[in-house]
C-alpha positions, 0 to 999 in steps of 0.5 A: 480198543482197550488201549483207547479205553484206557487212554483216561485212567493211564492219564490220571496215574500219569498225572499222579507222577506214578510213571513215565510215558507208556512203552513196551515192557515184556508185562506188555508184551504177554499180556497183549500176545495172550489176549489178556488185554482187559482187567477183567480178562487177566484177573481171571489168570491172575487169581487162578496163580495166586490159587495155585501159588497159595497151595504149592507154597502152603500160604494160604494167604496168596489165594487172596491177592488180588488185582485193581484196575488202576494197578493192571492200567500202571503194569501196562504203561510202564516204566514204573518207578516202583515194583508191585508189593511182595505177594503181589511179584510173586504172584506175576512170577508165578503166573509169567514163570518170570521175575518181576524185575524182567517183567516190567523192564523195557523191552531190549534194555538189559540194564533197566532191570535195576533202575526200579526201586523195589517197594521191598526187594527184588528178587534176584534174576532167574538165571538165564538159560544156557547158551544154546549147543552148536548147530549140527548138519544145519539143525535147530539147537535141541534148547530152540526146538523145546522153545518153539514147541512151548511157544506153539502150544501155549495158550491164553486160557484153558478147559476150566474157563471154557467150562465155566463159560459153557456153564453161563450160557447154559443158565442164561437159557435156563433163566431166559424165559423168567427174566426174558431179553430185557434183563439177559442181553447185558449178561450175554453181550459180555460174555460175547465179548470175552470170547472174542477177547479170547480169540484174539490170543492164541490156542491150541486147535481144540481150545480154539475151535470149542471157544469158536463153539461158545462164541457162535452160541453167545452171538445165537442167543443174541440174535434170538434176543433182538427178535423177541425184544423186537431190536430189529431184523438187521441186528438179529440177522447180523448175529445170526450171520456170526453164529452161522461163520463161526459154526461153518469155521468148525464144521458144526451144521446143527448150530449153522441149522439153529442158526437159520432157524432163529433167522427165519423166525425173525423174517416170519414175525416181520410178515417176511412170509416167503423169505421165513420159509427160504431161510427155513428151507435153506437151514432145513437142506443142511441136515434133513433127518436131524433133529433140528430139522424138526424145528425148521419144519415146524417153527420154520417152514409150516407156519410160514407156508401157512401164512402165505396160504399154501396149504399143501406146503405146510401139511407137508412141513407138518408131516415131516416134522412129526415124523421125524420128531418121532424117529428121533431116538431121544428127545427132551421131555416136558416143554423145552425152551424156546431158546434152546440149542437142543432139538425140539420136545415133542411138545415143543413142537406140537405147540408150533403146529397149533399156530400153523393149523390156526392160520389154516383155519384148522379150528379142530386140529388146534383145539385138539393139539392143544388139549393133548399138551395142555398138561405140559404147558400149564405145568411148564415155567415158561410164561410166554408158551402159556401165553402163546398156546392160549391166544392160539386157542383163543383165536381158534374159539372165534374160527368156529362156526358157532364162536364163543366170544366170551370164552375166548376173550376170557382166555385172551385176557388170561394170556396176556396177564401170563406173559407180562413179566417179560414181553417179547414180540411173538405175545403182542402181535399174536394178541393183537391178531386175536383183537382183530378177529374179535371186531365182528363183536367190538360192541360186547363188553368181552371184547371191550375188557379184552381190549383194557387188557391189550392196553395195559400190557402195551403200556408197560415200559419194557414192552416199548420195543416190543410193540414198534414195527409190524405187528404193534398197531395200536389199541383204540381208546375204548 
């Protein structure tokens, strides 16, 4: 709670002898009622006020009034014995449509808005409102009626917020697979929270239901994150659960669909085969000649089925999935990020059939799949599909009836040097896989340097997580 939160900064203003015990002040009161309970949130309104004052009154110096912690922590207790300097009040008035001395008077105390010294001068009093017209055949007063109205529609944030909010996570996606969960959780945890900040205020129905949007996104990305940091199936499936809620709340099935998508690819790297392919299957029923259901059938369903050994489920999946790939009337081009809440590249999801033809033991169908995107993947950005494509590969090189060790140990070595930036799950158990295949050879000195690679890459601080739980056996010294 953010009044706990505070608990120690008001102890320290309090014991500089700069106000008297917390209670309730109009200040309070809005800035509770708007949800702007954070210095950071309020900052957010203050400096748009101070912008706009600056403008309307031609001072430009206004822009740059500014507000400090312990100042907002003091405006939240109380009883001040002082007002804010000037610019300062000017600015709050601005913001509030209210006079500083009003502002920061206790609530029901008409006499203690001249019990606080000015550090300059108070402003005089707006006047009061005139007093509302009679009642006529038992109706509101005409003042009351544009009262409430405004009292209904206000709002604790506004279209360039959410903007600039949808902005965030879009480069949060952008950045994700350069920079990968390590460095992004942080970032994304705080924008999450902000909009829940928001969502305890109060919003017009459309403002609420896009902040609904962001937040059920910023959880999204959260849930794909503990799935390649390997944070555990509990937390993933919590977020996941949020983003589904807040999704359903607003009628949004792609991201509900999104959302059991990024679920089934949890249970799926936890070796939950059949439970993977259920929640795909669920995610899938939603919407099935969507886009995202492309990604549920592929990333989803077909290689889940192809684990358990159901060939004719997964050929199916396969199927469907390039088929409706290719019905969609556009698609993004060249390799989309995995994390992304945008339908799946042709690419994208020819690079999720190579996995599923891989546990088929489908040796000529990967190879031939991955030589048809192999342009894409080693022009894209993304470090891990390089990685990923090239282990598949790899490991589909041992499948064939004469196996080429060399080559594929070389390649093996290549994706792990491809994805070290930033590990995640997917590359440390799909790479541990291709060493497991290779102890026919274990004696060769390829399998050897492979297994120095598999090492060195485990060793690395930021792959502890990654490495724990199914999947991260360890490498034998050599």
């Amino acid at each position: 709670m953010y009044w706990r939160d505070r608990s120690a900064a008001l102890a320290e203003t309090w014991a500089a002898g700069e106000f008297v015990p917390m209670q309730m002040t109009l200040f309070r009161q809005l800035v509770h009622e708007r949800g702007w309970t954070t210095v950071e949130t309020f900052a957010v309104h203050f400096a748009r006020a101070a912008r706009e004052l600056a403008e309307q009154s031609e001072e430009p110096r206004l822009a740059s009034v500014s507000v400090a912690r312990r100042s907002f922590d003091r405006w939240v207790a109380g009883n001040l014995k002082t007002m804010p300097q000037r610019d300062t009040r000017r600015v709050l008035e601005h913001l509030f449509q209210t006079p500083a001395a009003r502002l920061f008077a206790p609530l029901g105390d008409p006499s203690a808005d001249s019990s606080i010294r000015p550090q300059e001068s108070v402003d005089p009093p707006a006047p009061m409102a005139p007093p509302s017209a009679p009642f006529h055949q038992g109706f509101d007063s005409p003042f009351e009626i544009v009262t409430q109205a405004q009292n209904l529609a206000r709002s604790n944030t506004d279209s360039a917020l959410l903007t600039q909010v949808q902005a965030s996570l879009e480069s949060i996606v952008g950045r994700y697979e350069a920079l990968g969960p390590q460095h992004l959780v942080g970032e994304t945890r705080l924008l999450r929270t902000m909009l829940h900040t928001l969502l305890g205020g109060q919003q017009p129905p459309r403002m609420r239901a896009e902040l609904f949007a962001l937040a059920g996104r910023a959880s999204g990305l959260l849930a794909y994150m503990a799935v390649n940091a390997g944070a555990g199936l509990q937390v993933a499936e919590a977020y996941c659960g949020e983003t589904e809620t807040l999704a359903r709340e607003i009628g949004d099935t792609r991201l509900q669909m999104w959302a059991a998508g990024t679920r089934s690819l949890g249970l799926y790297y936890h070796r939950h085969y059949a439970d993977a392919d259920a929640a795909a299957a669920a995610g899938f029923a939603l919407a099935p000649h969507s886009g995202q259901a492309v990604r549920l059938l592929a990333n989803g369903r077909a290689r889940a089925q192809a684990r358990l050994g159901d060939r004719s489920g997964a050929e199916k999946s396969i199927g469907r999935a390039l088929e409706l790939s290719d019905r969609q009337p556009s698609l993004p081009a060249g390799l989309t990020p995995c994390i992304a809440f945008t339908e799946y590249s042709p690419a994208r999801t020819l690079a999720n059939v190579i996995t599923a033809r891989l546990s088929l033991n489908d040796t000529r169908d990967v190879l031939s799949c991955a030589e048809e995107i192999e342009g894409l993947v080693e022009q894209s950005d993304s470090e891990w599909s390089r990685a990923l494509v090239r282990l598949d590969v790899a490991t589909a090189l041992l499948q064939q009836e004469r196996p080429e060790v060399e080559h594929s140990m070389a390649l093996g070595r290549s994706a792990l040097r491809a994805g070290t930036t930033a590990p995640i799950k997917s590359v440390w158990q799909r790479a541990n896989e291709l060493y497991e295949r290779a102890q026919p050879w274990h004696t060769e000195s390829a399998v050897g340097d492979y297994a120095d690679e598999l090492r060195a890459w485990r060793s690395k601080p930021q792959a502890e997580l990654v490495v724990s739980g199914p999947g991260g056996a360890s490498v034998p010294e050599r």
